[in-house]
Backbone and ligand atoms as CSV (ligand in chain L), in Angstrom:
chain,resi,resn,atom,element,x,y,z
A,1,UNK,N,N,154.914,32.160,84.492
A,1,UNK,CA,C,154.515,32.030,85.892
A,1,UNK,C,C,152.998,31.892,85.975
A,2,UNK,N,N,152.100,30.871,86.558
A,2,UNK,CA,C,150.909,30.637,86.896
A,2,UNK,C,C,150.616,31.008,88.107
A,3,UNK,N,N,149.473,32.026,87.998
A,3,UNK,CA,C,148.734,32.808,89.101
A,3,UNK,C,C,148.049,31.939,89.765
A,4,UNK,N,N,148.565,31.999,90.972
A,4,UNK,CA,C,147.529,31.437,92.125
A,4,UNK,C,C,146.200,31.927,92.307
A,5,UNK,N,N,145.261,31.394,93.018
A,5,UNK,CA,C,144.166,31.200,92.854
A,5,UNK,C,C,143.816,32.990,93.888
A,6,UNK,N,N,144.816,33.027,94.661
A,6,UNK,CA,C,144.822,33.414,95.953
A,6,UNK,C,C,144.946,35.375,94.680
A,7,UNK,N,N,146.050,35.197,94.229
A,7,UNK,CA,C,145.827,36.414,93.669
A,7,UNK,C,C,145.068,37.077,92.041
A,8,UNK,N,N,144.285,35.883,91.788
A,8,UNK,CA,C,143.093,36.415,90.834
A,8,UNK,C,C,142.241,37.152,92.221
A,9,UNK,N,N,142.030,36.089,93.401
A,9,UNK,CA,C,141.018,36.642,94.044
A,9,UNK,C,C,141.095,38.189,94.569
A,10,UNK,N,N,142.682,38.578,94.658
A,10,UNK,CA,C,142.809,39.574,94.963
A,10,UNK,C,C,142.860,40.869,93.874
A,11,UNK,N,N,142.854,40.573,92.640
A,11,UNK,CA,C,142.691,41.421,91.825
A,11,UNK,C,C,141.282,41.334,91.538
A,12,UNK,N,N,140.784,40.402,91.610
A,12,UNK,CA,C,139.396,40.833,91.695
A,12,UNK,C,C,138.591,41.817,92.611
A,13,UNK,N,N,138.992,41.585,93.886
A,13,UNK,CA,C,138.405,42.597,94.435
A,13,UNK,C,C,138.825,44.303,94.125
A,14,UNK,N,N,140.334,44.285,93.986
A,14,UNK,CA,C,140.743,45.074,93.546
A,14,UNK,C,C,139.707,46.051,92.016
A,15,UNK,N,N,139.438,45.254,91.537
A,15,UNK,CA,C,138.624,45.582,90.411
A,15,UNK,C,C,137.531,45.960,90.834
A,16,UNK,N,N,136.704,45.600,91.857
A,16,UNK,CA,C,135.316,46.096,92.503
A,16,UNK,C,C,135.791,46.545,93.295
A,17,UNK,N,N,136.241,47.567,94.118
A,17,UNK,CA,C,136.641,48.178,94.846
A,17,UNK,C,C,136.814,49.156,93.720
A,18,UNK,N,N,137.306,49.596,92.609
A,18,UNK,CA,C,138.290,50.467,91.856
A,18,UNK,C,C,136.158,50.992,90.494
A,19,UNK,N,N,135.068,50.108,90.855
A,19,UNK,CA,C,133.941,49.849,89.751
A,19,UNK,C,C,133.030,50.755,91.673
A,20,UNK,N,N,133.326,50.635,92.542
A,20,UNK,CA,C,132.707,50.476,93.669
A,20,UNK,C,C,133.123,52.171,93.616
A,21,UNK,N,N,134.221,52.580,93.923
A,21,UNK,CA,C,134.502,54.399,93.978
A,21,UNK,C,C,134.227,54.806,92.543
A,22,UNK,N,N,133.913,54.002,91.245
A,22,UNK,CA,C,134.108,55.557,90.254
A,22,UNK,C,C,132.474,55.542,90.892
A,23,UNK,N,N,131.740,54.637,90.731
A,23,UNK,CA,C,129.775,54.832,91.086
A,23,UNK,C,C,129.897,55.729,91.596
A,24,UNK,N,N,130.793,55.581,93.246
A,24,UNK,CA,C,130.166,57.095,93.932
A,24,UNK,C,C,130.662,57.955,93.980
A,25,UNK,N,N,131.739,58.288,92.763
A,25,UNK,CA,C,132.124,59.703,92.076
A,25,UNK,C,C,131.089,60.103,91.345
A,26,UNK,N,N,130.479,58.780,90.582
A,26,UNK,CA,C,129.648,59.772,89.581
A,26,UNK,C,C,128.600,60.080,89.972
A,27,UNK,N,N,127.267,59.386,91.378
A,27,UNK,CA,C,126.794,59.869,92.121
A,27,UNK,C,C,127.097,60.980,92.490
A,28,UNK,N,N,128.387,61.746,93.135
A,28,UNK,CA,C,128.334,62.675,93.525
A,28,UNK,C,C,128.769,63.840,92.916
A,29,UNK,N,N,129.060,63.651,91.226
A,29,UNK,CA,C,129.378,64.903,90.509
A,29,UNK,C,C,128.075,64.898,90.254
A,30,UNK,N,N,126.886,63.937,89.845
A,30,UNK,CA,C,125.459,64.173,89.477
A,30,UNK,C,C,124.855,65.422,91.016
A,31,UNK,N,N,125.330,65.297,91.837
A,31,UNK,CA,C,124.579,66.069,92.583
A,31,UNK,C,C,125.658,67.195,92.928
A,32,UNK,N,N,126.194,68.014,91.583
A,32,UNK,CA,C,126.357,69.219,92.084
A,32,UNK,C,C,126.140,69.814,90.893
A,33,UNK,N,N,125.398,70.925,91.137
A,33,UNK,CA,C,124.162,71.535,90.534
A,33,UNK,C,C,124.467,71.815,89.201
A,34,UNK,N,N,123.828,72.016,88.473
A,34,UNK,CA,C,124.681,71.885,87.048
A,34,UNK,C,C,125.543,71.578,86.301
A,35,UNK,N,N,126.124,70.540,87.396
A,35,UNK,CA,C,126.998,69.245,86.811
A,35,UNK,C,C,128.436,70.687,86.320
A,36,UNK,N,N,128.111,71.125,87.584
A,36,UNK,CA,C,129.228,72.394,87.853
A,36,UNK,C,C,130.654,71.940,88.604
A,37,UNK,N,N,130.845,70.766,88.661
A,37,UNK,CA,C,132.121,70.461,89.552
A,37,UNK,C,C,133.319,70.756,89.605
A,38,UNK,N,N,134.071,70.568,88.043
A,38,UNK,CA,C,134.905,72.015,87.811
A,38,UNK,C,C,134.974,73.084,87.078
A,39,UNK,N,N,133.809,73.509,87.595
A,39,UNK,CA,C,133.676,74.928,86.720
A,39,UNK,C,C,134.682,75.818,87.194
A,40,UNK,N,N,134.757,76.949,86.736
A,40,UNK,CA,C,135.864,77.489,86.673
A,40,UNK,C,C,135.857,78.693,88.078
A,41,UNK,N,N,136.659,78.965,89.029
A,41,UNK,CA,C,136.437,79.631,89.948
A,41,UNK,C,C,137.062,80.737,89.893
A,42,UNK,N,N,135.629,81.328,90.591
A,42,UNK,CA,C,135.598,83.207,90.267
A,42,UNK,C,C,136.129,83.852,91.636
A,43,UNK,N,N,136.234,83.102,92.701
A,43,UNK,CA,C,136.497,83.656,93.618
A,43,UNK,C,C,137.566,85.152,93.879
A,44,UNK,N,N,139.224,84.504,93.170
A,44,UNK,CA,C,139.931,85.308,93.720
A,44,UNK,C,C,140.849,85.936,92.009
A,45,UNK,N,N,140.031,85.553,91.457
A,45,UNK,CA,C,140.197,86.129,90.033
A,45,UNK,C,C,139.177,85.648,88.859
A,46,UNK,N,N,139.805,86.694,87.780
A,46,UNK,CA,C,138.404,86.698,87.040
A,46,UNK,C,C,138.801,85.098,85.652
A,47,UNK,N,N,137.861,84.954,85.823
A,47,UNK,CA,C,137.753,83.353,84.466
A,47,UNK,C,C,137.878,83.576,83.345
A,48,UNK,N,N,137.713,82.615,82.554
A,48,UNK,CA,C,137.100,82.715,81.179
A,48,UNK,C,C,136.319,81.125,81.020
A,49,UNK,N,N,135.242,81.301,80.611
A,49,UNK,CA,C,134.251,79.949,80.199
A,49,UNK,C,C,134.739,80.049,79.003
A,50,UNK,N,N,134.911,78.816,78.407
A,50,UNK,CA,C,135.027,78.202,77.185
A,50,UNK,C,C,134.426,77.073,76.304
A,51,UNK,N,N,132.982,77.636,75.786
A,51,UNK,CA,C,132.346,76.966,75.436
A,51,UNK,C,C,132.155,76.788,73.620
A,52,UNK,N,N,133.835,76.307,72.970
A,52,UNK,CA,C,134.136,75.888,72.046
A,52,UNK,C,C,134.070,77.458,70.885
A,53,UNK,N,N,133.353,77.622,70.423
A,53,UNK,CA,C,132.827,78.337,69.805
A,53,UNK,C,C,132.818,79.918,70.452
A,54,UNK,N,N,132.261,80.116,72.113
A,54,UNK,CA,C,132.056,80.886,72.277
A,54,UNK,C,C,133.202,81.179,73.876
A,55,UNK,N,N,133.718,82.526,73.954
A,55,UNK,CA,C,134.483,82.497,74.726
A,55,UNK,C,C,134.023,83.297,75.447
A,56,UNK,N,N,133.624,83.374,77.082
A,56,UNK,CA,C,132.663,84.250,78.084
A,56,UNK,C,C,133.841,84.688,79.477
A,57,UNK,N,N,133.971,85.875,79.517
A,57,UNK,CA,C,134.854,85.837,80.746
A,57,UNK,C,C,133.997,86.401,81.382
A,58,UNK,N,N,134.505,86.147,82.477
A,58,UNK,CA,C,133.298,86.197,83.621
A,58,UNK,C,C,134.518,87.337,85.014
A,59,UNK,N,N,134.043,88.218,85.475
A,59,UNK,CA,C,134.868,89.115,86.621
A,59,UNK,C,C,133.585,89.179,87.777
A,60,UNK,N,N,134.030,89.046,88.783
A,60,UNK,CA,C,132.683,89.100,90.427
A,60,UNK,C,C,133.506,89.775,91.052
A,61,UNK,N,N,132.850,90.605,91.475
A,61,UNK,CA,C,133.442,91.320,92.888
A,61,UNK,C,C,132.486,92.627,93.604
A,62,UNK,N,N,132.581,93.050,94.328
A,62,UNK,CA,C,134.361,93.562,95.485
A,62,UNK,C,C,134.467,91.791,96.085
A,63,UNK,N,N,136.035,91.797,95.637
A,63,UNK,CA,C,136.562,90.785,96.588
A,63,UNK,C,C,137.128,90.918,98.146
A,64,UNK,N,N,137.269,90.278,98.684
A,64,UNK,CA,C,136.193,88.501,98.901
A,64,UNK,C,C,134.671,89.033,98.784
A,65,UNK,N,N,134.167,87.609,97.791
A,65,UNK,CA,C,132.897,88.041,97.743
A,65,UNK,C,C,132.328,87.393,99.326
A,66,UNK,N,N,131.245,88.837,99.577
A,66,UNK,CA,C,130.132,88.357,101.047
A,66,UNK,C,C,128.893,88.022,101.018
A,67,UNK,N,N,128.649,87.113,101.820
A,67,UNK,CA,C,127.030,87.032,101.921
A,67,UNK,C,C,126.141,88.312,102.662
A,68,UNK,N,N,125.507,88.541,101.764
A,68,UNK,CA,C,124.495,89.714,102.245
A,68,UNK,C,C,124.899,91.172,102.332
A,69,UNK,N,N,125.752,90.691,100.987
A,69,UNK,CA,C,126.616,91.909,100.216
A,69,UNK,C,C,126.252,92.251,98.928
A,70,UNK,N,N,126.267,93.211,98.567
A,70,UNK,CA,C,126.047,93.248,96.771
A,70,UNK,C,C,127.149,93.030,96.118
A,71,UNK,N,N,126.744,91.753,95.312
A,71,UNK,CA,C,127.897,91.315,94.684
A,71,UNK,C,C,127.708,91.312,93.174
A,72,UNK,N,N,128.362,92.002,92.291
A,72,UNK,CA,C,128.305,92.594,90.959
A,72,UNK,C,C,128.833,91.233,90.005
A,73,UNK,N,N,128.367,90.714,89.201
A,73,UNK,CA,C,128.889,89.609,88.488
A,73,UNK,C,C,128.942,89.900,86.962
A,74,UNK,N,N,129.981,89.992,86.627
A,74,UNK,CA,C,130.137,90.726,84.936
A,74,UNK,C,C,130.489,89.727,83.932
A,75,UNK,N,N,130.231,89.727,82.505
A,75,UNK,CA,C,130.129,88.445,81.841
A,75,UNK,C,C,130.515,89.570,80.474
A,76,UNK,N,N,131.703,89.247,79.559
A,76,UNK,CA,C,131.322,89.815,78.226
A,76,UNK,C,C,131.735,88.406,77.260
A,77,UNK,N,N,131.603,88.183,76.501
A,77,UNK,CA,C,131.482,87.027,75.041
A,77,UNK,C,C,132.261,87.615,74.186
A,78,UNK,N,N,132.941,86.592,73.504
A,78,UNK,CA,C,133.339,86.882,72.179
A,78,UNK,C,C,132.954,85.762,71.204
A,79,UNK,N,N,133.167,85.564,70.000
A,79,UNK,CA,C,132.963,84.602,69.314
A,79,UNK,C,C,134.125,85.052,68.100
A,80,UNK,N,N,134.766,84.034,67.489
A,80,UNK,CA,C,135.329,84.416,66.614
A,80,UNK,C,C,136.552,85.393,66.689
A,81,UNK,N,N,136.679,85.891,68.194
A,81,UNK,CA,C,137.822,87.604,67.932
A,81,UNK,C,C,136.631,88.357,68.108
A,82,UNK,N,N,135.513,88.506,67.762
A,82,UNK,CA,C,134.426,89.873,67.581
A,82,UNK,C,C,133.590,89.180,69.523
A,83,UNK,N,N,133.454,90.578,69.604
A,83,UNK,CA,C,132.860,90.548,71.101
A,83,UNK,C,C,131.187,90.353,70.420
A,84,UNK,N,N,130.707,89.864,71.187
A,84,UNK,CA,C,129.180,89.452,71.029
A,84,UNK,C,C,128.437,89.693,72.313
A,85,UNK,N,N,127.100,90.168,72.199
A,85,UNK,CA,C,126.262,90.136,73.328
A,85,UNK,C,C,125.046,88.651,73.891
A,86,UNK,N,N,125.376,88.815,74.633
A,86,UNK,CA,C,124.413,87.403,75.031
A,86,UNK,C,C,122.783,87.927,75.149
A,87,UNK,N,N,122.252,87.339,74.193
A,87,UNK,CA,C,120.515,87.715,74.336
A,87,UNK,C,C,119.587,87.056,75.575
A,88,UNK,N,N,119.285,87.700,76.063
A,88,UNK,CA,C,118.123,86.919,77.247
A,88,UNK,C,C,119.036,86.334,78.184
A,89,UNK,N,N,120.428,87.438,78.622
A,89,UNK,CA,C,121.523,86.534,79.966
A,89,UNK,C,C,120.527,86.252,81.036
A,90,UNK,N,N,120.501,85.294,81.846
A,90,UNK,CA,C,120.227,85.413,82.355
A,90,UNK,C,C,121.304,84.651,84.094
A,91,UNK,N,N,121.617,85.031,84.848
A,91,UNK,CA,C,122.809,84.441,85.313
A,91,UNK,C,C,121.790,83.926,87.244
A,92,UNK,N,N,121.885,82.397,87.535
A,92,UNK,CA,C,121.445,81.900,88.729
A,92,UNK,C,C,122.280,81.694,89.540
A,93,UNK,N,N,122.464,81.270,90.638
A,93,UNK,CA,C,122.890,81.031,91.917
A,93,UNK,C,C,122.434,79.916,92.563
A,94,UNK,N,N,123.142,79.006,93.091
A,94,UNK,CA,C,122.759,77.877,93.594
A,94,UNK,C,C,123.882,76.896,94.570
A,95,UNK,N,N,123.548,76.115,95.515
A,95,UNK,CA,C,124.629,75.409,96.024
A,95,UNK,C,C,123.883,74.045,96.384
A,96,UNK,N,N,124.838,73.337,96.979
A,96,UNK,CA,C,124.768,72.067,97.163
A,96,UNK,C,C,123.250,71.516,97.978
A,97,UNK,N,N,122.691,72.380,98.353
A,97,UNK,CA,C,121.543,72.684,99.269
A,97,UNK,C,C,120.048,73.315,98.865
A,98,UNK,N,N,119.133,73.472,99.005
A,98,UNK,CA,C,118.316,74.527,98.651
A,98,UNK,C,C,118.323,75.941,99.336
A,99,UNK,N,N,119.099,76.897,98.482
A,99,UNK,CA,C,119.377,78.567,99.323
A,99,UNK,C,C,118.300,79.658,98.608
A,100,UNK,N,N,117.119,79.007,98.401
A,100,UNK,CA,C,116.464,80.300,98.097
A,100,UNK,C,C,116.614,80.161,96.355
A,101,UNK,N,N,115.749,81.119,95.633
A,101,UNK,CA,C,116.169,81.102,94.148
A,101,UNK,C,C,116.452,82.219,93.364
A,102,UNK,N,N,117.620,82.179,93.143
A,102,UNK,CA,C,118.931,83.432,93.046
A,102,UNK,C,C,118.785,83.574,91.272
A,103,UNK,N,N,117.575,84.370,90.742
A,103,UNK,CA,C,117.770,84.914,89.049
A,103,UNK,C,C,117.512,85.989,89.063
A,104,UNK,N,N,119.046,86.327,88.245
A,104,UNK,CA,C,119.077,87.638,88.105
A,104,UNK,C,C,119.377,87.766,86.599
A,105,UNK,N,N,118.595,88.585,85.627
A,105,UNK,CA,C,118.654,89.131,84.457
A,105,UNK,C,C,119.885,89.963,84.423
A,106,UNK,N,N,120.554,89.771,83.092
A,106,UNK,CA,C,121.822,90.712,82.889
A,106,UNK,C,C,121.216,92.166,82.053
A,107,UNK,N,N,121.899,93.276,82.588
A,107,UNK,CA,C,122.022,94.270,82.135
A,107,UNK,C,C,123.097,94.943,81.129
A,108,UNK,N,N,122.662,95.587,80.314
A,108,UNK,CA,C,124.355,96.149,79.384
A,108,UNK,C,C,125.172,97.061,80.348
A,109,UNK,N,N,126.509,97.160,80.571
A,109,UNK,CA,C,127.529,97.653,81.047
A,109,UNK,C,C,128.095,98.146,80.167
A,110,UNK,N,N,129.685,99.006,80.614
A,110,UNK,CA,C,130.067,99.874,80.013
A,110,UNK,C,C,131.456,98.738,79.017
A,111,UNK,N,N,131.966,99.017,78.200
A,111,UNK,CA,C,132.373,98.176,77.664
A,111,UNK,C,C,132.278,97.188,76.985
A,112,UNK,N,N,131.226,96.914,76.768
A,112,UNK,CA,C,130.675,95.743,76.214
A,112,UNK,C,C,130.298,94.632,77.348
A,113,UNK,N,N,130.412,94.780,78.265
A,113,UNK,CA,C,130.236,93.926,79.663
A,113,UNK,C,C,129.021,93.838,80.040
A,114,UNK,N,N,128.416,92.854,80.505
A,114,UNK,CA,C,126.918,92.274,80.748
A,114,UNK,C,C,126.517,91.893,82.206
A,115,UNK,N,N,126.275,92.534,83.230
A,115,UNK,CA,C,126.198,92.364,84.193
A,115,UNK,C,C,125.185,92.191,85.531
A,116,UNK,N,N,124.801,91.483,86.603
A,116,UNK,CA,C,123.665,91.495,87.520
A,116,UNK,C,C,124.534,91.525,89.004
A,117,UNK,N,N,123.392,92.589,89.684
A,117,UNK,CA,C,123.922,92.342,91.093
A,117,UNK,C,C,122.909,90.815,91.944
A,118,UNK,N,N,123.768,90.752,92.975
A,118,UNK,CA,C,123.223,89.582,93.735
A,118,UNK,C,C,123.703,89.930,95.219
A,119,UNK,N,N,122.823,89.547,95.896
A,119,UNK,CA,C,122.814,89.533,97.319
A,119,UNK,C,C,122.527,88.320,97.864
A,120,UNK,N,N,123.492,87.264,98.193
A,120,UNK,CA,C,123.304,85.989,98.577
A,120,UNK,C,C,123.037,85.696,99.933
A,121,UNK,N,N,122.360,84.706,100.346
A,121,UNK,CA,C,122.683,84.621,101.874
A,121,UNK,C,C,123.982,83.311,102.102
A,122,UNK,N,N,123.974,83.641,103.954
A,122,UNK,CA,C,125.248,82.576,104.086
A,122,UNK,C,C,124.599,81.683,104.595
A,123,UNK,N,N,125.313,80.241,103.880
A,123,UNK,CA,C,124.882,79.023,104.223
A,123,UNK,C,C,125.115,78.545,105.515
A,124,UNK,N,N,123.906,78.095,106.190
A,124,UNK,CA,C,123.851,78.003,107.707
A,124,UNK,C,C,124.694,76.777,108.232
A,125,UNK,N,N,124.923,75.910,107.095
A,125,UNK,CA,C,125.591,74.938,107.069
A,125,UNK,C,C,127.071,74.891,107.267
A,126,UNK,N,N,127.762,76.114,107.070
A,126,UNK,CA,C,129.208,76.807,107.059
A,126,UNK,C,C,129.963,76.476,105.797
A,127,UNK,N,N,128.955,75.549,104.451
A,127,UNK,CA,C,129.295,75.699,103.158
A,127,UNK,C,C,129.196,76.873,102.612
A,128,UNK,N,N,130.680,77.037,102.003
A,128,UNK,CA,C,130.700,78.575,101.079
A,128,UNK,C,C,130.753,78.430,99.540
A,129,UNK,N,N,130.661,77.132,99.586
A,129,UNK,CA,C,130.592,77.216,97.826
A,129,UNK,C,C,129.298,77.253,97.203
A,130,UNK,N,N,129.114,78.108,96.152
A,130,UNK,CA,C,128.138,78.554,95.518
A,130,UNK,C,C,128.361,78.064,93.794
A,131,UNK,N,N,127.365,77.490,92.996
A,131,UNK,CA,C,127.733,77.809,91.354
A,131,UNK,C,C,126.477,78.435,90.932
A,132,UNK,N,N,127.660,79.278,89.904
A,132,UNK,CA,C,126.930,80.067,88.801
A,132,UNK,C,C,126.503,79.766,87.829
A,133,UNK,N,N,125.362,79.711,87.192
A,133,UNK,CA,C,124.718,79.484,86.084
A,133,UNK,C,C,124.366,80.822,84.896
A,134,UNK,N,N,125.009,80.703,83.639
A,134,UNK,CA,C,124.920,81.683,82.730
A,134,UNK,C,C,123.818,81.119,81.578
A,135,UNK,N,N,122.877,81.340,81.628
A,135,UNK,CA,C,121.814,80.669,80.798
A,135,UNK,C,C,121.671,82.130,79.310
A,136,UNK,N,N,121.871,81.628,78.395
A,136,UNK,CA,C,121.880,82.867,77.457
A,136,UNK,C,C,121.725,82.171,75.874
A,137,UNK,N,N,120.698,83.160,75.143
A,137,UNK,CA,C,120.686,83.072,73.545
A,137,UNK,C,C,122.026,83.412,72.806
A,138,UNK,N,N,122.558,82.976,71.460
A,138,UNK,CA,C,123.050,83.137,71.052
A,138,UNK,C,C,123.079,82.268,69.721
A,139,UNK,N,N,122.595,83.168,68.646
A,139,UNK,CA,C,122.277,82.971,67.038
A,139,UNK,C,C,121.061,81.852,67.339
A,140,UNK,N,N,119.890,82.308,67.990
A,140,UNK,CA,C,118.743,81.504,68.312
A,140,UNK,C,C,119.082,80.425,68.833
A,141,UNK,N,N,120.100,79.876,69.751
A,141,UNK,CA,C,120.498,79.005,70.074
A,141,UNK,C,C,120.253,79.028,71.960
A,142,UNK,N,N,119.920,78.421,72.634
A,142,UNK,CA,C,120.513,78.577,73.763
A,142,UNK,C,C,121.073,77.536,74.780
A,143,UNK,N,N,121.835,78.892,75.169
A,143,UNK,CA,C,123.560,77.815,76.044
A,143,UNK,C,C,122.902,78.321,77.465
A,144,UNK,N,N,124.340,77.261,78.045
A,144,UNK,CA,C,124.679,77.765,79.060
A,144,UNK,C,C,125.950,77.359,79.499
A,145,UNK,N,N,126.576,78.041,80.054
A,145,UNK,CA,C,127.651,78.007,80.954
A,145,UNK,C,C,127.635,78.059,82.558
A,146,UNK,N,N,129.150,77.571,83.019
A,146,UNK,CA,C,129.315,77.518,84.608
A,146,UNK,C,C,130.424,77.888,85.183
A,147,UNK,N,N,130.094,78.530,86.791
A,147,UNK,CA,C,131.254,79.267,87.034
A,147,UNK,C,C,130.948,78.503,88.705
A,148,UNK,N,N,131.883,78.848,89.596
A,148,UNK,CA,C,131.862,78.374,91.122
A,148,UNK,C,C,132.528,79.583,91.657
A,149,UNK,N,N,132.456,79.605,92.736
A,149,UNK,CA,C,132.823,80.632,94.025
A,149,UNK,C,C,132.400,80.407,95.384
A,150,UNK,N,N,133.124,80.958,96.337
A,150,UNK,CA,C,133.377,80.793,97.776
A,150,UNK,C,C,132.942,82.263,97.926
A,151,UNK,N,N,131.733,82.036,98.584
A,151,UNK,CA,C,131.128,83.686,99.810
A,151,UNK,C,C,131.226,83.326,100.936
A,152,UNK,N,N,131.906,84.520,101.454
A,152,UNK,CA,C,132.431,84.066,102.856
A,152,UNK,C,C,131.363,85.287,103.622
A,153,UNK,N,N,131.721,84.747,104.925
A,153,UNK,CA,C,130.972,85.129,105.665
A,153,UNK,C,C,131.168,86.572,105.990
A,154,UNK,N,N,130.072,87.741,106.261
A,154,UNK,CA,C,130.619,89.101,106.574
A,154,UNK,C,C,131.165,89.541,107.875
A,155,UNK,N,N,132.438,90.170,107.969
A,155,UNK,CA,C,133.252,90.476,108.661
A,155,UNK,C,C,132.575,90.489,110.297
A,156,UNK,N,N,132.642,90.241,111.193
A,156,UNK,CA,C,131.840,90.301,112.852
A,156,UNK,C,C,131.741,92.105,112.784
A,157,UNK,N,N,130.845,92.170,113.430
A,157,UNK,CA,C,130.219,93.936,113.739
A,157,UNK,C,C,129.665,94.359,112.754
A,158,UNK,N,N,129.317,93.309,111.625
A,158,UNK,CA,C,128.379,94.405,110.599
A,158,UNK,C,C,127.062,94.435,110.901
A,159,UNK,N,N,126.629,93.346,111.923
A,159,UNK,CA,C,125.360,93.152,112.212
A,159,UNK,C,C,124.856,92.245,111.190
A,160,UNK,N,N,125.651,92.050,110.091
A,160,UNK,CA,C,124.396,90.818,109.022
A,160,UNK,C,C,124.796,89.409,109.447
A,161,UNK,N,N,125.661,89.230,110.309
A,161,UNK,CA,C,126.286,87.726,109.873
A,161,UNK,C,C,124.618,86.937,111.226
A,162,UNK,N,N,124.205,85.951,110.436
A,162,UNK,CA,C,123.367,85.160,111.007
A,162,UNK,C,C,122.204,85.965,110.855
A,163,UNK,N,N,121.838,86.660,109.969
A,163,UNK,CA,C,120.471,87.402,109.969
A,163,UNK,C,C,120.150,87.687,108.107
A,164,UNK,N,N,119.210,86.397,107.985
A,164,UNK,CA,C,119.099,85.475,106.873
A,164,UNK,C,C,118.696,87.269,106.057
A,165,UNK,N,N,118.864,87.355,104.860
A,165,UNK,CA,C,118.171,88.320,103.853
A,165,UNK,C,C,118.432,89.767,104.198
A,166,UNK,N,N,119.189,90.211,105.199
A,166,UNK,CA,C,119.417,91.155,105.740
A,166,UNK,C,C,120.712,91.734,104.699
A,167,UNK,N,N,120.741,92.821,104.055
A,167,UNK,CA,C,121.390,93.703,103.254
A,167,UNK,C,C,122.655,94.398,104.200
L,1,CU,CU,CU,123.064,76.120,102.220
């Protein structure tokens, strides 16, 4: 069977149309922040990052996490089966927007667990997604990993909701 002229033309467009959406997919995974798009979400349970070699679970809470709440973010490593500590954790905060600049150094916890509090604000925008950045040494090397989450807004009558930095 010989293709008419009529439907090359239409697979052609078909073809730029199909070259036309991946561009502005990849435009728009480039602009989310650490090329965090599916990182793994901490919201309503705890993760595990898997960065080949090194395996990082990650637990946040009190759930639902709030803005202008203290929110505890815990990280322990393993490598190999053997739990490992991450040298120089250091764990950021960031969203689709500019919210201020959210670094917080990890501390040792009980268990082998590595942890920083954070007090975020809420995005005025009514975006709740936030990603996490785990920036850390390991055998003079340094990584990083990524996590995402939804902070929702604090409950009406606490007095913080709309009152930027307010604890
Ligand atoms: Cu924002």
């Amino acid at each position: 069977m010989k293709r008419s002229p009529r439907v090359a033309e239409v697979v052609l467009g078909l073809v730029l149309v199909a070259a036309i959406a991946a561009a502005f997919l990849a435009v728009r995974q480039r602009q989310v922040p650490g090329g965090a798009a599916d990182a793994p979400d901490v919201s309503r349970a705890d993760a595990t990052l898997d960065l080949g070699d090194v395996r990082i679970s990650v637990s946040a809470g009190p759930r639902p996490l709030l803005a202008f709440s203290r929110n505890r973010f815990r990280f322990r490593a393993e490598k190999g089966g053997a739990a490992v500590a991450l040298d120089e954790g250091v764990v950021s905060f960031t969203m689709s927007m500019p919210m201020g600049d959210h670094r917080h150094a990890l501390v040792p916890a009980a268990d082998g667990w590595q942890e920083a509090e954070a007090v975020l604000p809420l995005c005025p925008s009514g975006n709740r997604r936030w990603f996490g950045q785990l920036d850390f040494t390991l055998d003079g090397r340094a990584r990083s990993a990524h996590f995402a989450f939804d902070l929702d807004a604090p409950p009406r009558g606490t007095g913080a909701e709309g009152v930027p930095g307010r604890l």
